[in-house]
N, CA, C and O of each residue as an XYZ file, in Angstrom:
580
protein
N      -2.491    -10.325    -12.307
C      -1.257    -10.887    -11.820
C      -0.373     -9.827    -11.165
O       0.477    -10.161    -10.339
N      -0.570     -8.489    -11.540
C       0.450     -7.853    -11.034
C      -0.155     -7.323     -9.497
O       0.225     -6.313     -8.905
N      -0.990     -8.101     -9.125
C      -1.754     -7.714     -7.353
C      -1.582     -8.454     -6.923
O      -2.324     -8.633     -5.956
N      -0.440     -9.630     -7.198
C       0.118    -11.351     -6.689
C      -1.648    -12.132     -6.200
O      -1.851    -13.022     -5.373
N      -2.751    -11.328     -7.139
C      -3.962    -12.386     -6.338
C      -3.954    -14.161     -7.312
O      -3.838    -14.307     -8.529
N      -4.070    -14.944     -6.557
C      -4.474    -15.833     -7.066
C      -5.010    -15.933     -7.972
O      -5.370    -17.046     -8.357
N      -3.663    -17.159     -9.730
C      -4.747    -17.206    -10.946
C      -4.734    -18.756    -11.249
O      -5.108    -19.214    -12.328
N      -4.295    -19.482    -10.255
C      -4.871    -21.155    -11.051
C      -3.750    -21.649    -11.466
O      -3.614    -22.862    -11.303
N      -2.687    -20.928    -12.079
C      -1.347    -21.424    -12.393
C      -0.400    -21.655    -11.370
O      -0.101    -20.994    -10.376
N       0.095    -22.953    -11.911
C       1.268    -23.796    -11.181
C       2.905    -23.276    -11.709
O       3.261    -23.271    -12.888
N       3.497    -22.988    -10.901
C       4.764    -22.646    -11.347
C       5.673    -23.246    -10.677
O       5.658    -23.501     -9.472
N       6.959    -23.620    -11.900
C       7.995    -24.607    -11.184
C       9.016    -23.562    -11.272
O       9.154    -22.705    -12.145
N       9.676    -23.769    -10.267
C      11.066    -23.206     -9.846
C      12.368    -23.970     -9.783
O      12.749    -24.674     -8.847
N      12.969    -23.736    -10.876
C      13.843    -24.754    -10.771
C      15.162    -24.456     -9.906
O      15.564    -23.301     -9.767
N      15.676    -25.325     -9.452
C      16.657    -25.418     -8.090
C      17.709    -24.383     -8.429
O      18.188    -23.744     -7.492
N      18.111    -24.154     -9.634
C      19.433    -23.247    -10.061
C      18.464    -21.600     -9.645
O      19.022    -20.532     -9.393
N      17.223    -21.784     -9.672
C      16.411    -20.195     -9.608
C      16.552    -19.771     -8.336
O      16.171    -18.630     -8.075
N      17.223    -20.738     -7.115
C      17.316    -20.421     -5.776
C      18.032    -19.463     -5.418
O      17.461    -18.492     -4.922
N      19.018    -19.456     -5.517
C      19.746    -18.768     -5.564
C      20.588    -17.830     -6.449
O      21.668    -17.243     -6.388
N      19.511    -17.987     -7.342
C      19.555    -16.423     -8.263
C      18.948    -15.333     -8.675
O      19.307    -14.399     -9.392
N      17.631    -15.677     -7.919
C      16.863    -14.598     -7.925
C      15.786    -14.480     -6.826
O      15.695    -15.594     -6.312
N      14.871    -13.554     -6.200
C      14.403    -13.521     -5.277
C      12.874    -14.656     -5.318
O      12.304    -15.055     -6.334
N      12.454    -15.007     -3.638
C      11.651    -15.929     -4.240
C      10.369    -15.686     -3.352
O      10.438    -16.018     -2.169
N       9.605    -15.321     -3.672
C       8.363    -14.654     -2.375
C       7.795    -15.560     -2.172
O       7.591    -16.290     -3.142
N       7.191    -16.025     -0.678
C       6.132    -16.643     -0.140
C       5.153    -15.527      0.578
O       5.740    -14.666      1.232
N       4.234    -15.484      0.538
C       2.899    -14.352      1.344
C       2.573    -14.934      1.787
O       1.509    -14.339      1.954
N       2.347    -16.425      2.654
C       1.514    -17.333      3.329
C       2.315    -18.359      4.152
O       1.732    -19.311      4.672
N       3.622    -18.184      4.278
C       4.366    -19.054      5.267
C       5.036    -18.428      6.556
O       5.970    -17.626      6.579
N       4.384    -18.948      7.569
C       4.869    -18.002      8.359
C       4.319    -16.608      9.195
O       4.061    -16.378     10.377
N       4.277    -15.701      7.767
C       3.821    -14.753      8.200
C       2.907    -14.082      7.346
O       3.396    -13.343      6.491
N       1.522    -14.214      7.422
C       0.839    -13.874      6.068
C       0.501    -12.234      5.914
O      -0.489    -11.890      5.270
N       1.280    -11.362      6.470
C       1.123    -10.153      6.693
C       1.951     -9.288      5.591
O       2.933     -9.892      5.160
N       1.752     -8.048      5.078
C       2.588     -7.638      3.944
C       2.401     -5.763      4.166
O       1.347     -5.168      4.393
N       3.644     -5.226      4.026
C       3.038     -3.701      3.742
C       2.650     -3.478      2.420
O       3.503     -3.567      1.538
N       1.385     -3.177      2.122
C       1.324     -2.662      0.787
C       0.798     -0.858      0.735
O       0.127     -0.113      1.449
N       1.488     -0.765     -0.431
C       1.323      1.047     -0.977
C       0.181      1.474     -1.724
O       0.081      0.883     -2.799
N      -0.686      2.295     -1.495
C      -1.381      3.028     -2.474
C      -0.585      4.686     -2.529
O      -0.306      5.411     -1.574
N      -0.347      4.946     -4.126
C       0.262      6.260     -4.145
C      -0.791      6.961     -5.369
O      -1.277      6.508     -6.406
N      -0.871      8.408     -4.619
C      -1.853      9.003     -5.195
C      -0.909     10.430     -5.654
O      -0.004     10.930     -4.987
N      -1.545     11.009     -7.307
C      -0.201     12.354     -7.351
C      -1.498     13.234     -7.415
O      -2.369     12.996     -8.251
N      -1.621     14.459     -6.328
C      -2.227     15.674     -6.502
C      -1.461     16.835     -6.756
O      -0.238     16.915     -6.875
N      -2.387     17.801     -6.833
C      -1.604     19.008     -7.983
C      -0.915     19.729     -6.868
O      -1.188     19.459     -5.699
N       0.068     20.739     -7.225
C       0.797     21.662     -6.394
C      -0.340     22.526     -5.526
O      -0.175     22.872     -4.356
N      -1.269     22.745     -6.154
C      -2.201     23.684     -5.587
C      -3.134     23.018     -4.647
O      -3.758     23.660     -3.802
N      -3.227     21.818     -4.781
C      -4.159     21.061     -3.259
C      -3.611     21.159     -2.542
O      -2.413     21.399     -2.391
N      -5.046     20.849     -1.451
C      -4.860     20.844      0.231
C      -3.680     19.521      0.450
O      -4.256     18.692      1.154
N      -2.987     19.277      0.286
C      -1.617     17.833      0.259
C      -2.109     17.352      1.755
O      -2.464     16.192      1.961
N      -2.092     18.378      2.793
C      -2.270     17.937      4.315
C      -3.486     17.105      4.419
O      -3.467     15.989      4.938
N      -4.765     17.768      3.819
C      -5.919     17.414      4.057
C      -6.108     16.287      3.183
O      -6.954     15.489      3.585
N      -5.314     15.898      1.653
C      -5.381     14.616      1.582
C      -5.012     13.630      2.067
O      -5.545     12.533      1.900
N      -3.861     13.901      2.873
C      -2.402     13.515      3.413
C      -3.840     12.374      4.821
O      -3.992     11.154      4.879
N      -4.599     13.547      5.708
C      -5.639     13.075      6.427
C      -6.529     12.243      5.969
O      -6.885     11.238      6.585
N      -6.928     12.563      4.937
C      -7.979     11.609      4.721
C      -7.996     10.313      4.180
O      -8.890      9.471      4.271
N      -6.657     10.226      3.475
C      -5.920      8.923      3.394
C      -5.487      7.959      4.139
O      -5.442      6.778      3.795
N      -5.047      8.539      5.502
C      -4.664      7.546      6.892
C      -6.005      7.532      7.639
O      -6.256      6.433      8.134
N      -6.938      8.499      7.844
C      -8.779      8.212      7.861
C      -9.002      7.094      7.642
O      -9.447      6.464      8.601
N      -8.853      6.509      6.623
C      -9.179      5.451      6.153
C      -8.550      4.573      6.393
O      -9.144      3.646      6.944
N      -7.447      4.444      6.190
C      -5.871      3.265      6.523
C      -6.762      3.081      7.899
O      -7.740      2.356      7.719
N      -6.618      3.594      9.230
C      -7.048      3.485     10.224
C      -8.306      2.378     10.861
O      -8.199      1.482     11.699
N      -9.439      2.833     10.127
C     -10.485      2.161      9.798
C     -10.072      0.820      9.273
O     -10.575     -0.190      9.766
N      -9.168      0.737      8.285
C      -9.196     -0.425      7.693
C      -8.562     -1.817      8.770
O      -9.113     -2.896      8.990
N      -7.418     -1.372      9.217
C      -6.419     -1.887     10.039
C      -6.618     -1.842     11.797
O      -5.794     -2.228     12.625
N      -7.875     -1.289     12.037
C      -8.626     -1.455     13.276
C      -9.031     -2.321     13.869
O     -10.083     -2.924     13.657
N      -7.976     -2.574     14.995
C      -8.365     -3.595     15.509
C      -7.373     -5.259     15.522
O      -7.399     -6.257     16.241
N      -6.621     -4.858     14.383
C      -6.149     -5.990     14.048
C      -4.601     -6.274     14.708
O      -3.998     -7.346     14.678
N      -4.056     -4.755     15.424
C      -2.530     -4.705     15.819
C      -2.056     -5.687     16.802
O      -0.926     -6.171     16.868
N      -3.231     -5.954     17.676
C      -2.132     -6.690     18.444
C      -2.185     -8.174     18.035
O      -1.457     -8.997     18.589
N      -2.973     -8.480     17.148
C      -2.747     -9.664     16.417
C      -1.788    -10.033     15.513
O      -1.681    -11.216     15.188
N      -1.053     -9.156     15.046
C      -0.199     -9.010     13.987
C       1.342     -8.973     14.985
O       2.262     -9.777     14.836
N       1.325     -7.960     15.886
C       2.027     -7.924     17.034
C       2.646     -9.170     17.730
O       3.792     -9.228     18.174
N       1.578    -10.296     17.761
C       1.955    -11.886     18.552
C       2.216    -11.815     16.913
O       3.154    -11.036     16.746
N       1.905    -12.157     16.066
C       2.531    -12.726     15.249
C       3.892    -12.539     15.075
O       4.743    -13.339     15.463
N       4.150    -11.332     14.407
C       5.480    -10.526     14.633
C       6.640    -11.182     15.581
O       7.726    -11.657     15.249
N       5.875    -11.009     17.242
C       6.410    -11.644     18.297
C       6.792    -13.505     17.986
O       7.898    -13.989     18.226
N       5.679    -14.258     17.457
C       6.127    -15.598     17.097
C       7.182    -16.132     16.105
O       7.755    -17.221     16.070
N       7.300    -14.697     15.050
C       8.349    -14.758     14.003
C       9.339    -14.194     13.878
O      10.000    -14.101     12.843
N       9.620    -13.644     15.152
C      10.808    -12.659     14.814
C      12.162    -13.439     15.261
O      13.220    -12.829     15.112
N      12.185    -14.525     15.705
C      13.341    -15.528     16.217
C      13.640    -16.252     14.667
O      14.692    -16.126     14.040
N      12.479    -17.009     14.241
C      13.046    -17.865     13.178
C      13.198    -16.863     11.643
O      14.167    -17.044     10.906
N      12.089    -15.796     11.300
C      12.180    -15.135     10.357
C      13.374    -13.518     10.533
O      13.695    -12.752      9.624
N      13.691    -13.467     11.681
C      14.402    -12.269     11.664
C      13.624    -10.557     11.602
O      14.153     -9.478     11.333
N      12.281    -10.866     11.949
C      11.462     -9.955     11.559
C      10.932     -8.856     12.772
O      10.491     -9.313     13.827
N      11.009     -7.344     12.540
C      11.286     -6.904     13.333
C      10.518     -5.355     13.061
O      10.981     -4.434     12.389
N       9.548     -5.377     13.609
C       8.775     -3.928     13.122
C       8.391     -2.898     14.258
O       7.674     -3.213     15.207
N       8.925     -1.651     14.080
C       8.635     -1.009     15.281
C       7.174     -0.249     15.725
O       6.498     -0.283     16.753
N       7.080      0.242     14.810
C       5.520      0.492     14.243
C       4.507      0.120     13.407
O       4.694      0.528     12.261
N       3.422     -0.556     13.572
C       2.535     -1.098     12.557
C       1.204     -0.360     12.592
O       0.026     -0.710     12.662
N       1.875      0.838     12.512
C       0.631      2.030     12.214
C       0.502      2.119     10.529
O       1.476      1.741      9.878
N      -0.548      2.555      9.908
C      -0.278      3.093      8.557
C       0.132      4.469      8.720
O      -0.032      5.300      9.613
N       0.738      4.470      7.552
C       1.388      5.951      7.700
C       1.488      6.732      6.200
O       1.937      5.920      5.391
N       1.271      7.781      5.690
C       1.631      8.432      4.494
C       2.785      9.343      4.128
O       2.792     10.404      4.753
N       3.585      9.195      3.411
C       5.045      9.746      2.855
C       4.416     10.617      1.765
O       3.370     10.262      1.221
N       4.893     11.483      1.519
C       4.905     12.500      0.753
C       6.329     12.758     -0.014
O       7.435     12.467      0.440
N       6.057     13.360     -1.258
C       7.513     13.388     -2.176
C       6.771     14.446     -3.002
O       5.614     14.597     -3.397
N       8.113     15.218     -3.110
C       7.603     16.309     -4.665
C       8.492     15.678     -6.011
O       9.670     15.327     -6.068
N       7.343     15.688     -7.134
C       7.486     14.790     -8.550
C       7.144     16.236     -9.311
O       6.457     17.208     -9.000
N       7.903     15.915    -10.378
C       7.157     16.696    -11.651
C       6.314     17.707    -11.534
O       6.635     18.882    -11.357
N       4.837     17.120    -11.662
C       3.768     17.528    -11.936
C       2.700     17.572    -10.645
O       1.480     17.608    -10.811
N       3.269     17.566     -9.497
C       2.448     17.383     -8.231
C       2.980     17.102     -6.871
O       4.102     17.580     -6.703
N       2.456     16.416     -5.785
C       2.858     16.172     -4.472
C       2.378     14.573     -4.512
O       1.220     14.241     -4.257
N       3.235     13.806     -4.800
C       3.089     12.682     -4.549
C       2.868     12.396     -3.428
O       3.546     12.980     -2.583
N       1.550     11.109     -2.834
C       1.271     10.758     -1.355
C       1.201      8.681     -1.473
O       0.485      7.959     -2.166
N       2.154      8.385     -0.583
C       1.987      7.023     -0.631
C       1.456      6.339      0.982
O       2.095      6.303      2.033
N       0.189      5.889      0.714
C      -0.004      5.082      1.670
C       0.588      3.875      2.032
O       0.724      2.921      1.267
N       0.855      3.903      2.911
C       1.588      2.700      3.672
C       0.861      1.899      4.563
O       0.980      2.270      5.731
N       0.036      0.770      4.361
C      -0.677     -0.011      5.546
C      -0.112     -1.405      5.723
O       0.534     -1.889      4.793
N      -0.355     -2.281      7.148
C      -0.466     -3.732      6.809
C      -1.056     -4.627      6.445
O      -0.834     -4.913      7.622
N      -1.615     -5.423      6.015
C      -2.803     -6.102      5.218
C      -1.881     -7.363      5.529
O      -0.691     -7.624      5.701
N      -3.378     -8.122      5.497
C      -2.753     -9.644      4.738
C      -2.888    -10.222      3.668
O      -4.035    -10.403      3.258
N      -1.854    -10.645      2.963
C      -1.226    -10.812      1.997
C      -2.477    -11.478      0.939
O      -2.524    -11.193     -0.258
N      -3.289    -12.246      1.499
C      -4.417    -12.907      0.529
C      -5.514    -11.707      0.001
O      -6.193    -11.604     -1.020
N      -5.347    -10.875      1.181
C      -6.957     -9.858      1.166
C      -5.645     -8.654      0.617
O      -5.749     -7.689      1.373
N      -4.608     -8.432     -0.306
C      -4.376     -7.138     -0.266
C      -5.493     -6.404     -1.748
O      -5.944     -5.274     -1.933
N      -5.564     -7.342     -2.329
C      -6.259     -6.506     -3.611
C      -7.506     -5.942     -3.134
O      -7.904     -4.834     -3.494
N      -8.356     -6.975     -2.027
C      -9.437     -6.184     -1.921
C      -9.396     -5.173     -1.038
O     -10.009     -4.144     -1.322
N      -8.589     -5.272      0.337
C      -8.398     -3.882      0.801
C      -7.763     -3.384      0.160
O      -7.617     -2.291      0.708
N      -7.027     -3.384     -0.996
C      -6.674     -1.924     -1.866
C      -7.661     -1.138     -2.262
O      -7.846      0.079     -2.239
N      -8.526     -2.458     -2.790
C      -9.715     -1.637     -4.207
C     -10.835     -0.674     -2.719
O     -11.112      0.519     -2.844
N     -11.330     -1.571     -1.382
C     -11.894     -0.546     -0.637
C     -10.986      0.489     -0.325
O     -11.306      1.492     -0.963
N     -10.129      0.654      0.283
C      -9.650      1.963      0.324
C      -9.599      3.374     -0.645
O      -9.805      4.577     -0.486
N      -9.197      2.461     -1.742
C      -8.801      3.563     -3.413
C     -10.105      3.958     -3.699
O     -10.136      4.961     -4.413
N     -11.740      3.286     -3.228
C     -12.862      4.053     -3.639
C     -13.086      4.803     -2.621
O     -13.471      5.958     -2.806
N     -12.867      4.236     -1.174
C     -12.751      5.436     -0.123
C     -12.467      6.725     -0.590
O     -13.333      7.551     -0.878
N     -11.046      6.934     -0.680
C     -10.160      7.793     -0.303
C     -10.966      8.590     -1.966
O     -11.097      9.814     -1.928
N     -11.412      7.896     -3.204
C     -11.823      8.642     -4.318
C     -13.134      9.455     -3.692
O     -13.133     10.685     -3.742
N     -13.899      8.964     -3.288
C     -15.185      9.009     -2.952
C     -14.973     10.952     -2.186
O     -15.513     12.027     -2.446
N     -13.980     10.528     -1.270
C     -13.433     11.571     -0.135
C     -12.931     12.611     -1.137
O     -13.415     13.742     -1.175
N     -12.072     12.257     -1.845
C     -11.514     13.650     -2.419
C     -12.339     14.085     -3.250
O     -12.357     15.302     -3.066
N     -13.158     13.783     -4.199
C     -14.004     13.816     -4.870
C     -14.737     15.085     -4.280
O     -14.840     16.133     -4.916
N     -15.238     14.898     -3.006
C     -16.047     15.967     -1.806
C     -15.403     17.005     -1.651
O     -15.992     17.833     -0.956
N     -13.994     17.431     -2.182
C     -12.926     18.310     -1.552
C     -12.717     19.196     -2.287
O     -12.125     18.645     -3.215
N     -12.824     20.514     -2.583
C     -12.776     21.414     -3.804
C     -11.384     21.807     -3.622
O     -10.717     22.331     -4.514
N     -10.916     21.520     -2.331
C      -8.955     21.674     -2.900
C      -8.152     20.820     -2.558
O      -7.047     20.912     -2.022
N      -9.132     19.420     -3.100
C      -8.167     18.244     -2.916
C      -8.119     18.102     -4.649
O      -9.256     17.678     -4.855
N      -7.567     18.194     -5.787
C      -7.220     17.446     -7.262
C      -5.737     17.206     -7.671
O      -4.637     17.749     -7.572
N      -6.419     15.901     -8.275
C      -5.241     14.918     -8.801
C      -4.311     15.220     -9.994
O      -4.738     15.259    -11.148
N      -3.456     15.360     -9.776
C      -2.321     15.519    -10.624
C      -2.289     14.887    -11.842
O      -3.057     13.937    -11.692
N      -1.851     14.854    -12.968
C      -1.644     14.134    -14.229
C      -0.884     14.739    -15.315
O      -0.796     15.967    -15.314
N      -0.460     14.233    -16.015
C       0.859     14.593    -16.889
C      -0.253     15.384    -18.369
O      -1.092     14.781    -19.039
N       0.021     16.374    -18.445
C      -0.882     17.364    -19.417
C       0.627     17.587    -20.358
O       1.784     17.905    -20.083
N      -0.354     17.118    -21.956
C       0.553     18.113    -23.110
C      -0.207     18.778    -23.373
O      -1.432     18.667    -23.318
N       1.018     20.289    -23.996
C       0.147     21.358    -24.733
C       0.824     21.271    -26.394
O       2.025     21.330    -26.656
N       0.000     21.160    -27.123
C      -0.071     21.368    -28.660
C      -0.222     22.561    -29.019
O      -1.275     23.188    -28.913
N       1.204     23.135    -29.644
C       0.845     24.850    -29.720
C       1.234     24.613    -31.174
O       2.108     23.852    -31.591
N       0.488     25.341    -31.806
C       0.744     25.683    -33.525
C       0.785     27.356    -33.563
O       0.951     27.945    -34.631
């Protein structure tokens, strides 16, 4: 449930929920969505060269599909207000804690995002995996007596 994929359950919304809290549709309109994969590697990786091989892939995935998304965009941007200047994927970088946080940014549609998540996330594992100064970050305790 928390990948909004389809589970069989019916849910009622009752009329007072309208306007009190937010209410998502992924399939009216515009079935297009940005979704994030964020990956934390250590201070000491290549960050750039993951930074590459992460939109490597985004690329591949989202090939082909822009100017379709583009007329769409174009058909919805009068009644939905919707307005995108770039529909490239792209990766952001942030320094956290324990590493160099990297978030992928692609467009997908909204039905297929779990499975282009799960291909990409074995991609991009598969890739770093190959990389002797690409490793992943993780929160380490030390137990000292």
């Amino acid at each position: 449930m928390d990948d909004d994929q389809s589970t069989g359950r019916l849910v009622n919304v009752p009329n007072s929920a309208v306007f009190k809290q937010e209410n998502f549709n992924y399939d009216r309109g515009f079935e297009y969505i940005w979704n994030e994969i964020r990956v934390l590697v250590t201070f000491e990786s290549d960050w750039k060269r993951a930074k590459e091989i992460m939109l490597g892939h985004a690329h591949k995935v989202v090939e082909g599909k822009e100017e379709i998304v583009k007329k769409k965009i174009k058909a919805m941007s009068s009644p939905y207000m919707i307005h995108y200047g770039e529909l490239t994927p792209i990766v952001y970088s942030k320094i956290k804690d324990s590493g160099v946080e990297l978030t992928l940014r692609y467009l997908t549609e909204a039905k297929k995002r779990r499975a282009t998540q799960d291909v990409l996330s074995q991609e991009i594992l598969d890739d770093f995996e190959k990389e002797e100064k690409v490793n992943f970050a993780y929160t380490t305790y030390w137990i000292v007596k």
